[in-house]
C-alpha positions in Angstrom: 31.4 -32.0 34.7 28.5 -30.5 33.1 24.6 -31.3 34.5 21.6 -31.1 32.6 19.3 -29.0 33.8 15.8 -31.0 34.0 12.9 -28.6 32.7 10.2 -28.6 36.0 6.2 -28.8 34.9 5.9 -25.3 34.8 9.2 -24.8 32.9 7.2 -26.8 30.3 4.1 -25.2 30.5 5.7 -21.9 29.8 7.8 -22.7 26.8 4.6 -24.3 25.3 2.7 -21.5 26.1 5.4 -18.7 24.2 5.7 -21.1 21.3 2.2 -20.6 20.8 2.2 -17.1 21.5 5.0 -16.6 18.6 3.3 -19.1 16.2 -0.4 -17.4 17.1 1.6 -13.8 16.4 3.5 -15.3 13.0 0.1 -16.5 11.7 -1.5 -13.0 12.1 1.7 -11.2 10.6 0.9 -13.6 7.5 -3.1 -13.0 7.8 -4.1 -10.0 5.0 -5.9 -7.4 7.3 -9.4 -7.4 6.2 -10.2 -3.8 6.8 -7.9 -3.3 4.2 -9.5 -6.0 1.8 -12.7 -4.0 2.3 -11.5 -0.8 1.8 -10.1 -1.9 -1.5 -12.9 -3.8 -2.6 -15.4 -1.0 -1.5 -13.7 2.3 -1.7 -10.6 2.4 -3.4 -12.6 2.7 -6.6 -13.7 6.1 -6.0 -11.3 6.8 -2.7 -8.3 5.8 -3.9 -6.4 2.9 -2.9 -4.6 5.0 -0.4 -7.9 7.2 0.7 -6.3 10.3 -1.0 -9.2 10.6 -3.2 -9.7 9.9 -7.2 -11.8 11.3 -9.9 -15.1 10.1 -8.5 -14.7 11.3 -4.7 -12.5 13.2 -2.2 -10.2 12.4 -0.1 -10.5 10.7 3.4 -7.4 11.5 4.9 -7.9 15.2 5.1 -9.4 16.2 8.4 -12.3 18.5 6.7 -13.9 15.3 5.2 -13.8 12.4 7.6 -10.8 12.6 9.8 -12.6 15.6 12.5 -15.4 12.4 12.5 -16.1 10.1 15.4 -16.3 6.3 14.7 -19.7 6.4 15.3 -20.6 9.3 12.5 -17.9 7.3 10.1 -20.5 3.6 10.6 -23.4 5.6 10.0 -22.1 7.4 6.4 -20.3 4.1 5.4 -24.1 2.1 5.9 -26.5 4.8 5.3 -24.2 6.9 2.3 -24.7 10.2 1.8 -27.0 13.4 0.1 -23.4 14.2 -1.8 -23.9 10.9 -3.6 -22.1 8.5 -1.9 -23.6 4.8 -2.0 -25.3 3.1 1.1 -23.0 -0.2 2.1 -25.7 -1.4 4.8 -25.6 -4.8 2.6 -21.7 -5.7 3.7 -22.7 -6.1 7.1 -21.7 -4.6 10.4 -18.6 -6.3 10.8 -17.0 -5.0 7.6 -17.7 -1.6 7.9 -16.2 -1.7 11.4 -13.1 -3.6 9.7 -13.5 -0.5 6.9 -13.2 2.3 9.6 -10.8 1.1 11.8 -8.2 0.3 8.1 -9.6 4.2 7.3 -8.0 5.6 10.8 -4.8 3.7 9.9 -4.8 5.7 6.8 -5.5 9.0 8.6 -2.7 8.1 11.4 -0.5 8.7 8.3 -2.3 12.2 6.5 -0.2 15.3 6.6 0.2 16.6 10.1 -1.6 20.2 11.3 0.0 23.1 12.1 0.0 22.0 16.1 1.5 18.3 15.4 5.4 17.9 14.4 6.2 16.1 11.5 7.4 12.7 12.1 10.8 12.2 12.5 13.5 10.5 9.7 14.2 7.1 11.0 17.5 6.9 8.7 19.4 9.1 6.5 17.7 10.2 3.8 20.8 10.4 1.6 22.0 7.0 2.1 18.1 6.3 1.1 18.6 7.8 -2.1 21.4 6.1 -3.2 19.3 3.2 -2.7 16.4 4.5 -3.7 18.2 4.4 -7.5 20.9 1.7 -7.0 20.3 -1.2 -4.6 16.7 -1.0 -4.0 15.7 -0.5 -7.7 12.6 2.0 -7.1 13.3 3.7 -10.1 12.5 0.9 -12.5 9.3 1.6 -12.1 8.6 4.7 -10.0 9.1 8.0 -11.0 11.1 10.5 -8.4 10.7 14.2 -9.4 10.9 13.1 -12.9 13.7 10.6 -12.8 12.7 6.6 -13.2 10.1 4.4 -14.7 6.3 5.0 -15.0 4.5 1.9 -14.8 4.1 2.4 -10.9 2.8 5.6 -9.0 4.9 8.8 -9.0 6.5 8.9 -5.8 7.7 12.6 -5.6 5.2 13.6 -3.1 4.7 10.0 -1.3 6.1 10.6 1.8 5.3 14.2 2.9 1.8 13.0 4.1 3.0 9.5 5.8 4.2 8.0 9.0 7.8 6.1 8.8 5.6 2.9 9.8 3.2 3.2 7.2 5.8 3.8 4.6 7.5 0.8 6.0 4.5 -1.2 5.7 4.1 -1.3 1.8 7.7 -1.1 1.1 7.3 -4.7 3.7 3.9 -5.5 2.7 3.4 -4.2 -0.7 0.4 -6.7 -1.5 -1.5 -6.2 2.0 -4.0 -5.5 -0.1 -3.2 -6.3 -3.3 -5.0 -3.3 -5.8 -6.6 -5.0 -8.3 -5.1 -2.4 -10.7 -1.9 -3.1 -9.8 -2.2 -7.4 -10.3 0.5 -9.3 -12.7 -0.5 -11.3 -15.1 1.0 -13.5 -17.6 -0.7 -14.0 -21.3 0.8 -16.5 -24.7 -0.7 -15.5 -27.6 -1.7 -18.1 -30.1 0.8 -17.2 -32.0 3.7 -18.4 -29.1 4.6 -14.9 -27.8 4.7 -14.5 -24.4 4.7 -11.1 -22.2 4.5 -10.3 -18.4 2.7 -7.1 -17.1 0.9 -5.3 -15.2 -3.4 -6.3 -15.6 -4.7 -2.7 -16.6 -8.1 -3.8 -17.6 -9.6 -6.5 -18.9 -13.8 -7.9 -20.0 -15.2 -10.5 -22.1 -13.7 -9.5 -25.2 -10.2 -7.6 -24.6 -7.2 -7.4 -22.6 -5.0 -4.4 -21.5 -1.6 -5.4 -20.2 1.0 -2.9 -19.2 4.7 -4.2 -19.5 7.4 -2.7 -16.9 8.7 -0.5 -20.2 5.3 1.5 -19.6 3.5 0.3 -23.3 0.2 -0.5 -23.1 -0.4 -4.3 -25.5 -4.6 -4.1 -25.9 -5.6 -8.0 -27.0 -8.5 -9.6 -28.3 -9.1 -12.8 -26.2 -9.8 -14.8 -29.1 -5.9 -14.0 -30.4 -4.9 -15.1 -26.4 -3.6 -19.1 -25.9 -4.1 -18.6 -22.2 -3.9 -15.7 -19.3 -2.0 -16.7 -15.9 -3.3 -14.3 -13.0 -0.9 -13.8 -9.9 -2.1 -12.2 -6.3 1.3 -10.0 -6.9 1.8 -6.5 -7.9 5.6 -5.9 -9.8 6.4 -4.8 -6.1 9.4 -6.6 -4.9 8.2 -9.1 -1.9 11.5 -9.5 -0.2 12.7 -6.2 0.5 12.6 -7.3 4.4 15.5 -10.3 3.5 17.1 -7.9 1.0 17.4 -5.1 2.6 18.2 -4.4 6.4 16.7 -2.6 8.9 18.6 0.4 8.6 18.3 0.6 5.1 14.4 0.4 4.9 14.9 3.1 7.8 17.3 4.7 5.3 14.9 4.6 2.1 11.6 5.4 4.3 13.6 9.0 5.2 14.7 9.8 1.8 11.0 9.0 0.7 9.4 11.3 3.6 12.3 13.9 3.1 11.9 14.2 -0.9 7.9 13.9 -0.7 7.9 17.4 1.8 10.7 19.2 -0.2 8.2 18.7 -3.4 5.1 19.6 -1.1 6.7 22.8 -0.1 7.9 23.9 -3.4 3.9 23.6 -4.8 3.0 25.6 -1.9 6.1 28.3 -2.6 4.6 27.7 -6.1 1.4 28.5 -5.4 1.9 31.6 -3.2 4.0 33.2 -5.6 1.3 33.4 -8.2 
């Protein structure tokens, strides 16, 4: 005959206790990471959203710039700027820079490695990753691979050769953690009933620029516009962590990191033969 087992005080006390652990731990997974909130609000424009460096300034991820830095020298160019031109940011208070710097060395924990450091290794097969990379995954509807795929998303040839598997596993699991504000969906009816979806390219007082996923650019006046419907969304799929398994995001984060050196070392080849 069966007996219950009858849970003692402390029994109690430590169920209670890991249920709050695991709710206190699914809260933060859910909480966007601030330092990266910062970073996009305050750099990205000029840093890129990824650090890599834009139009406007260089990139943060290569060791010659910031990465060589201590935390210290990083909090006093963030507050104070620079003689090169870059901004003071005193006025966002301690706290965010902190938050800025330590989102920056997650960045750099994924740069390209040095000529001492290994590459990361696969986590998958890369060639299983491909296949869903174009079929099951659907990457190429809007990312380009060595010329193959859509365009209304970043190129992703060269991606991976400068990223850890976890940090390519992030936005692939994460995509909007932060949400680029280049990158937002919105949803606009013209007066005239036609509807379109797209990607938010730019918009002011008078126009706006919406990029649909078949990469045209539609440029409206706001007084032809019925209404505009803003998402916090990019066109990146959200549930790629119930769609996919583990193994496969290991598959598609190799083929990514695999494809992204093989492109990086035929510039280089490129380069030197010239």
């Amino acid at each position: 005959m069966w007996r219950w087992r009858i849970a003692t005080p402390t029994m109690l006390c430590a169920m209670v206790l890991q249920a709050a652990i695991c709710q206190s731990t699914q809260g933060q997974r859910n909480q966007p990471n601030p330092g990266a909130q910062r970073f996009v609000e305050f750099c990205a424009g000029c840093h890129g959203a990824d650090g890599s460096g834009g139009d406007k300034a260089p990139s943060l991820l290569h060791p010659s710039n910031t990465a060589a830095g201590s935390d210290a020298d990083l909090i006093r160019v963030v507050r104070d700027g620079t003689t090169g031109g870059m901004p003071p940011f005193a006025q966002i208070g301690d706290a965010n820079i902190q938050a800025v710097i330590h989102y920056l060395r997650t960045l750099q924990g994924s740069a390209r490695p040095t000529e001492n450091t290994p590459e990361p290794a696969l986590p998958g097969d890369a060639n299983v990753g491909g296949a869903l990379y174009f079929g099951k995954a659907q990457c190429s509807t809007c990312h380009l691979m060595q010329g193959v795929g859509g365009f209304i998303a970043a190129d992703l040839t060269t991606y991976g050769a400068n990223r850890t598997p976890d940090a390519i596993l992030l936005a692939l699991t994460s995509p909007d953690a932060p949400l680029v504000p280049s990158s937002r969906v919105a949803s606009i009816t013209t007066r005239e009933g036609k509807k379109l979806t797209g990607v938010l390219r730019n918009e002011d007082n008078f126009t706006v620029a919406l990029q649909t996923e078949d990469g045209r650019y539609h440029l409206f006046s706001r007084n032809d516009l019925a209404s505009v419907q803003y998402t916090n969304h990019s066109l990146m799929p959200r549930d790629y962590s119930s769609r996919l398994s583990p193994k496969e995001l290991d598959d598609i984060v190799s083929f990514l990191m695999l494809a992204g050196r093989r492109a990086q070392n035929d510039v280089s080849d490129a380069r030197q033969s010239r």
